[in-house]
C-alpha positions in Angstrom: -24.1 -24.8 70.3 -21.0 -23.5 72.0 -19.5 -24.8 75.2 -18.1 -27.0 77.5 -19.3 -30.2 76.2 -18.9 -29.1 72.4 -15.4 -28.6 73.2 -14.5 -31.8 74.5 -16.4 -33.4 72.1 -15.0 -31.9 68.9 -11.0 -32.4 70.6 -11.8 -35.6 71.6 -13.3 -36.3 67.6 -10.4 -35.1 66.2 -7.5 -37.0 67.8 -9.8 -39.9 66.7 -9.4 -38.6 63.3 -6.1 -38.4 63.7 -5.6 -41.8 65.1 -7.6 -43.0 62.0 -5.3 -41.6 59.5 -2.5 -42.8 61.4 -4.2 -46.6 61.4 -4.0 -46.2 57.6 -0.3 -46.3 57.7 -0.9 -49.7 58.9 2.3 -48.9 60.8 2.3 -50.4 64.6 5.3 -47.7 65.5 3.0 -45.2 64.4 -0.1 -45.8 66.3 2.3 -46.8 69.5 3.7 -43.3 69.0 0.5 -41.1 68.8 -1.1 -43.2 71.7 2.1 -42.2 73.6 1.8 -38.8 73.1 -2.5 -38.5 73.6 -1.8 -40.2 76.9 0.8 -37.5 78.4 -1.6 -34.9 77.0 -4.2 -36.0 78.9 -2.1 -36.8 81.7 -1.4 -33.2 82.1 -5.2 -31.5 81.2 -6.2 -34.6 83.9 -3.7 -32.8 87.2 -4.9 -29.5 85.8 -8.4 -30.5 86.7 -7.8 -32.4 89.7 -5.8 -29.0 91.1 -9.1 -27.3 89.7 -11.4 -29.3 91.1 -9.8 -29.7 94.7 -9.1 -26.6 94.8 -5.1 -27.9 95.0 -2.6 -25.9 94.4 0.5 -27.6 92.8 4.1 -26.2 93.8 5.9 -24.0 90.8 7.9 -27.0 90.5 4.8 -29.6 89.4 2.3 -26.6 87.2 5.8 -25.9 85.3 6.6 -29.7 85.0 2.9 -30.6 83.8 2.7 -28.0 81.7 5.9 -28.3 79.5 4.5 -31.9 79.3 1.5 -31.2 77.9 2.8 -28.3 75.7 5.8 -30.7 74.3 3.4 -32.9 73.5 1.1 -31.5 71.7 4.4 -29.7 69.4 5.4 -33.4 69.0 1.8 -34.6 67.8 2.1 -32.1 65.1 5.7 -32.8 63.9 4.7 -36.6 64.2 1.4 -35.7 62.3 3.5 -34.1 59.3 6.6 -37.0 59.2 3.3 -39.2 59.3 2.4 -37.1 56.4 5.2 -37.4 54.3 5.8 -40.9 54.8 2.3 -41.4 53.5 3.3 -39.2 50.4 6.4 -40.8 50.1 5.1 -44.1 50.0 1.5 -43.1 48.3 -0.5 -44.4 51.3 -3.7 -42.6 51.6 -4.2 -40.5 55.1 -7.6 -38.9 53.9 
């Protein structure tokens, strides 16, 4: 029930949800944005793994670099996610 593969599964299923409900806004800024950000999200899990995998070891310089990346965006996926939300509210579009 638990694992790996659930994981991934149920992450991957939610940004889809959340790409869904930004589609609704029928908005192409909006989808443009939270492509932007999933992509440097998974830019940075993707060189985690590859260092993993390799058995790589980045220098201070790249770990700190990818992992501000990845940590910035997934702080700016949830402000984006809540001025998504009250642009909805504000102009009674439906997210859900």
């Amino acid at each position: 029930m638990y694992g790996v593969a659930s994981t991934i599964n149920v992450a991957k299923y939610v940004h889809f949800i959340g790409l869904n409900r930004v589609q609704n806004l029928n908005h192409p800024k909006a989808i443009a944005l939270f492509t932007e950000h999933l992509l440097e999200l998974y830019h940075g899990l993707g060189m985690d793994i590859y260092w993993r995998d390799n058995h790589t070891c980045p220098s201070v310089k790249e770990y700190k670099e990818i992992a501000k990346k990845s940590k910035d965006m997934v702080r700016a996926m949830n402000i984006t996610f809540l001025i998504v939300c009250l642009v909805a509210i504000l102009l009674k579009v439906a997210l859900f």
